[in-house]
Structure formats: C-alpha cells, structure tokens
C-alpha positions, -999 to 999 in steps of 0.1 A, spaced: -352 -43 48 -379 -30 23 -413 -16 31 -441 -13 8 -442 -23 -26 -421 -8 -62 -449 10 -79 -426 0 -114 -428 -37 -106 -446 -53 -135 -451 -21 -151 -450 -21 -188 -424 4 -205 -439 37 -220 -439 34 -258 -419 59 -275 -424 72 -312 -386 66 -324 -379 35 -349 -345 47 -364 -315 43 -337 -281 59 -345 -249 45 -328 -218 64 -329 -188 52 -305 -165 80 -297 -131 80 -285 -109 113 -283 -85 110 -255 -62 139 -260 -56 164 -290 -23 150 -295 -8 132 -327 -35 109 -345 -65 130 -323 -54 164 -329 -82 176 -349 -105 149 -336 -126 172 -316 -137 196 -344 -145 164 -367 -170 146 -340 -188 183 -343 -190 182 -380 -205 149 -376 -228 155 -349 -239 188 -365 -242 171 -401 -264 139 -379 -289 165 -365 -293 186 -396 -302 155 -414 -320 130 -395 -361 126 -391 -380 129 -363 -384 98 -350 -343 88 -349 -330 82 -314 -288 90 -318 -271 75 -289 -235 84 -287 -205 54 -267 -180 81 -250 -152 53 -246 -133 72 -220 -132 108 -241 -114 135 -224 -131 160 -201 -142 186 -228 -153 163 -250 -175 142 -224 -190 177 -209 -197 184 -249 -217 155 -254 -233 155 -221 -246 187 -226 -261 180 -264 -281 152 -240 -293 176 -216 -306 204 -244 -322 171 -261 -300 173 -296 -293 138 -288 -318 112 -268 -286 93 -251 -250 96 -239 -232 60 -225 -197 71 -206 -173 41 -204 -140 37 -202 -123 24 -234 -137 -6 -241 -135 -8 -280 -155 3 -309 -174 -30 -310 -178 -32 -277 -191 2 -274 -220 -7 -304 -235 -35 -286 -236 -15 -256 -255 14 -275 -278 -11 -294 -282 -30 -262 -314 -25 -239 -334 -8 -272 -356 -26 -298 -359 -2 -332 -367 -14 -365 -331 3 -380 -301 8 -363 -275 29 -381 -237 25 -369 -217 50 -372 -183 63 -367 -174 98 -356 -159 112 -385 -189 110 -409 -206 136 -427 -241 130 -435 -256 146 -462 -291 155 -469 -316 123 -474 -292 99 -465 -324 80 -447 -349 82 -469 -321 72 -499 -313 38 -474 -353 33 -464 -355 30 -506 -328 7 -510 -349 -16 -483 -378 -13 -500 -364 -21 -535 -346 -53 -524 -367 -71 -497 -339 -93 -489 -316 -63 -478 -305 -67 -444 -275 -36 -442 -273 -4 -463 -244 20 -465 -251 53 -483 -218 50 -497 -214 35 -530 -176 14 -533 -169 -1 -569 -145 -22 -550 -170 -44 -524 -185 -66 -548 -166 -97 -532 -172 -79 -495 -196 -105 -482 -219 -108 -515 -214 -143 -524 -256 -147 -518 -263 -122 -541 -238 -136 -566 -250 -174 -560 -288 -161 -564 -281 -136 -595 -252 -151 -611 -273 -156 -642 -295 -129 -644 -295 -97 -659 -306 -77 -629 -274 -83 -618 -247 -66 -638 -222 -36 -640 -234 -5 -652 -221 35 -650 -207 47 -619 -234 75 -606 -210 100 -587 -174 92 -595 -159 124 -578 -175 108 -545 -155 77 -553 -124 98 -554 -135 121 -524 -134 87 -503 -102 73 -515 -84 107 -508 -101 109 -475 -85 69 -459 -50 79 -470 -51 52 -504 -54 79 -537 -47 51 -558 -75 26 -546 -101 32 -577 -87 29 -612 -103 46 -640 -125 15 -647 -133 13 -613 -147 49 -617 -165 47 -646 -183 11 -635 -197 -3 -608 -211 -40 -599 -251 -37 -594 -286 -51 -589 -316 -36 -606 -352 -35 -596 -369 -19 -625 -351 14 -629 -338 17 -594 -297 6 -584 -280 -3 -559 -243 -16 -552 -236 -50 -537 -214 -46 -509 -213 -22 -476 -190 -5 -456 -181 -4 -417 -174 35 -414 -216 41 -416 -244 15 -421 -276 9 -413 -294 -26 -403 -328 -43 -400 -329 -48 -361 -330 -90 -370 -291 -87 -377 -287 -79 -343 -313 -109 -326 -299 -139 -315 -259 -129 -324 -231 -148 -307 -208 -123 -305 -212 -110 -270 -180 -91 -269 -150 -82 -286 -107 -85 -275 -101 -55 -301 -103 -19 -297 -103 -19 -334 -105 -38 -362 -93 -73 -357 -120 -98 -365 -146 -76 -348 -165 -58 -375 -166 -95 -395 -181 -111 -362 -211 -83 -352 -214 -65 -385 -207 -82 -416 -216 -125 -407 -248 -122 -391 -263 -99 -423 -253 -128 -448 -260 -160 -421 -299 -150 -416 -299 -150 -457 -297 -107 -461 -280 -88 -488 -254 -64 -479 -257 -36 -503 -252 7 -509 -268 34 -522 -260 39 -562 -255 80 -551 -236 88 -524 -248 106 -493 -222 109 -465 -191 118 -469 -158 107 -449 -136 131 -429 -107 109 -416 -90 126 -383 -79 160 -402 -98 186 -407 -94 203 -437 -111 241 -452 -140 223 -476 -154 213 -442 -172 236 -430 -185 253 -458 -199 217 -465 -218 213 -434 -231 249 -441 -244 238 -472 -266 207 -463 -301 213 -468 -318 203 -436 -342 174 -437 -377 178 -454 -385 141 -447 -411 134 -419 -418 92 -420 -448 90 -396 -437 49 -394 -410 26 -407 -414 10 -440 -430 -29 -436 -397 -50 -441 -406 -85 -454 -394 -114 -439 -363 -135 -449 -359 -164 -450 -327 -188 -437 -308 -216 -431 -276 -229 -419 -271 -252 -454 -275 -222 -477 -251 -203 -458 -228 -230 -458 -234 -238 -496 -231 -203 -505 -198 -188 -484 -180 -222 -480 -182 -240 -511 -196 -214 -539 -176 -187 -531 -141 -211 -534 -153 -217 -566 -163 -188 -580 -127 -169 -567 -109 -192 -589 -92 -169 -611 -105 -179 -643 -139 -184 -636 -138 -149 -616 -128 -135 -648 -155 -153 -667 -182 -137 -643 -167 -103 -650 -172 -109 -683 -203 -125 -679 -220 -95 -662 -205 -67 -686 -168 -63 -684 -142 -64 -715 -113 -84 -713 -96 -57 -707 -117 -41 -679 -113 -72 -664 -76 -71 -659 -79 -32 -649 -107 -39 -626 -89 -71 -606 -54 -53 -603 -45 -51 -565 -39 -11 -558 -8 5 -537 
C-alpha cells in the first residue's frame, strides 16, 4: 500500500559544479604475493590524486571486493569528503568496475585510472591543453610512449600522412621514458632511438604524441555515449580495454593522443624508497578552471572508420611502405631499423 505522494517524483536533479570525473577501480584482496605492497601504493595514488586535482573533479573510486582495511580506508576518505564517491562490489573486473563508476554521471571529462598511479602536478591543465590544441582529440594520457604510434592512430596517420605537422621530433623527458619501462617489468622496451625521438603532431609550437595508454587517460564524455560494450567476461585485460577504451575514441572520428611531457608516473605493485619522497615533493595544484574548455564537435561515420582501420591501416603496415613512412616523416634508414625492432 502507499499513501500520499513522493515529494522527488518529477523532481529535477540538483546541479552540481564538478565537470572533471576520475575513475579508479581498486582491487587489493590480501597482502599476499602480487598484492603485498598494494595497500601503500593505492595511498600514494590517492594522496598524489587529491594534491593535484582542481576543484571541480568528482574522484569516484570501484572497491571490487577489497579487503576489510582497505574498504574501511576508502570509506572513510568518502565520509571526510577527500573523495565525492565510494562503489563496493564484489570483483567484478576492471572494465566492469569503470562503466559502473562512469555510469549514472554526465561530466564533460572522465579520467580512468588505475591504482598505482602517481599524478604529478598539472597533469589536468597539461591534458585540458592537449584538447584545446587538437579539436579532434577524443582521449589524452599524460604519459608520453615513443612506442604507440601504431596504437589506434591509423586516423591521424590517414589524415596527416603528408603533412608536416605530422612528423618525429626530440623526445621531451627521456628519463620518464625509462622511469616507465623500469616500472612494467620490460627495461629493454625503448631503444636509444626510441629515446631520443618520438612520432608527433604540431599545432604551431605546441606537441603532442599520437597514441595513449590504458594505465591513466582522460576522455571527452561522447566516447562513452551510445557504446556497445555493456559488460565485460575479463577481470583483466582480454579484449576489454580495446572494446570500452580504445574503439569507440577512433569510431566517433577522435584522436587518441599524449602529453609531449610527462605528468604521472607509474608505481607497479612494489613500493620502492623514491616513493615517498616523490609524493612529498608535488607542488599542490595552483589551477582553479571556473568551467571546462568548449570542445568542438567531431564529426563521424561508419565508412571513414572502415576506410581508415580496415583497409588503410593493411596497407600502410606493409613492411616496406611502413618503412617508407618512417622515412617519410623524419627517420634515417637506420633509425628505421632501430626504431621497428621488436624488444625482449
């Protein structure tokens, strides 16, 4: 039986004065093994996130079934407002979790994150430029890879293939380059060309690197509208991150692209001494946007896509006319064969 009538029927939300959303999934079942040191990372990360962040970010944090000191931990950065939302699941998946933070929220940006990021001082004001600069930008990561130039940047090679704004130049902040490569187990994964050069796109005098990575990005809320990917069958990796993160940037006609500087830094899952006395050092953030940047829209269709990741990019992988590119936008021969070796 109901009596009388629900005063919220009808009754239009309450704006709110956030535009930037921050999703971070977390999973730390036990301090055993692989998870060990887990706990202390996620607090560098959270710690670094709130240090660094504007005032108008909402951070919602996925506990996928975390153990009991961890949940309590996060529940209580809710409850003293240091972060606007806590989601407790069981383990459903890092994907999974994502579209349940992003779900039910409409923000112009919405950064995903993992939990063993460092961010570093202007990371959002460095990602807000890189939107700016290129209207057609649809994802941002604040770290720079000289490897992701083939990582879902076949539209910016099929739109720029002959023009000079569109070429390799000098890698900004090589020891970062290193720092990352140390920090996911693979020492070996940049070469010395690789460190010295980098694919990217110019915009007068300002750079940025065609490609993104998964471990922290940020999006223009339309690579989230419409998706087909409801859910995921990995708890990691898999298809997933192709299906919700990387497709639907380069099928609505964006760019995927990074930040010519780097401004985060990745922990892994072991925590080492320089740590710390990083997170001490971040300055904490002097930028105050009152509203988000205008974004301009982009345009799409289903036969550019098509022309562009079916066809184009089998043509331009073809080993000699890869190489020619290369070449083309301002690699020697012999950079060439450095820079397409395969690493171990």
């Amino acid at each position: 039986m109901r009596i009388g009538f629900n005063p919220n029927k009808d009754k239009p939300q309450e704006p709110n004065d956030f535009f930037h959303q921050v999703v971070i999934p977390v999973y730390i079942p036990d301090y055993e093994g692989y998870f060990k040191d887990s706990f202390k990372i996620l607090q560098y990360c959270l710690e670094s996130l709130q240090k660094t962040v504007h005032q108008k970010t909402y951070l919602t944090v996925v506990n996928n079934g975390s153990n009991k000191d961890v949940t309590e931990y996060l529940n209580g950065l809710q409850k003293t407002g240091k972060i606007q939302e806590v989601i407790n699941a069981t383990n459903i998946g890092k994907l999974n979790a994502v579209l349940k933070g992003i779900s039910g929220h409409d923000f112009t940006f919405v950064t995903v994150a993992d939990c063993d990021v460092l961010f570093l001082k202007d990371w959002q004001k460095e990602t807000y430029t890189v939107f700016e600069n290129f209207p057609k930008t649809g994802a941002v990561c604040p770290t720079p890879s000289s490897r992701s130039l083939k990582s879902y940047t076949f539209n910016i090679w099929f739109e720029l293939l002959f023009s000079k704004s569109l070429r390799f130049t000098k890698v900004k902040n090589p020891e970062a380059l290193r720092n990352f490569a140390a920090s996911v187990g693979k020492p070996n994964m940049y070469s010395s060309v690789h460190l010295e050069k980098y694919l990217t796109v110019i915009n007068g005098n300002f750079k940025a690197v065609p490609g993104a990575g998964h471990f922290l990005t940020t999006y223009r809320k339309e690579v989230f509208e419409n998706i087909d990917t409801k859910y995921s069958p990995f708890m990691l990796g898999g298809d997933s991150e192709a299906k919700l993160l990387d497709f639907p940037v380069v099928q609505k006609g964006m760019w995927r692209l990074s930040t010519a500087d780097n401004f985060a830094y990745h922990l892994g899952n072991v925590e080492e001494k320089w740590m710390q006395k990083a997170l001490e050092e971040i300055q904490p953030n002097d930028f105050y946007p009152n509203e988000p940047i205008v974004l301009r829209k982009v345009k799409s269709s289903k036969m550019a896509f098509l022309l562009q990741y079916k066809v184009f990019s089998r043509i331009i992988t073809q080993k000699k006319i890869w190489y020619y590119c290369l070449k083309l936008k301002g690699l020697s021969k012999e950079e060439v064969l450095q820079y397409t070796q395969k690493y171990e």
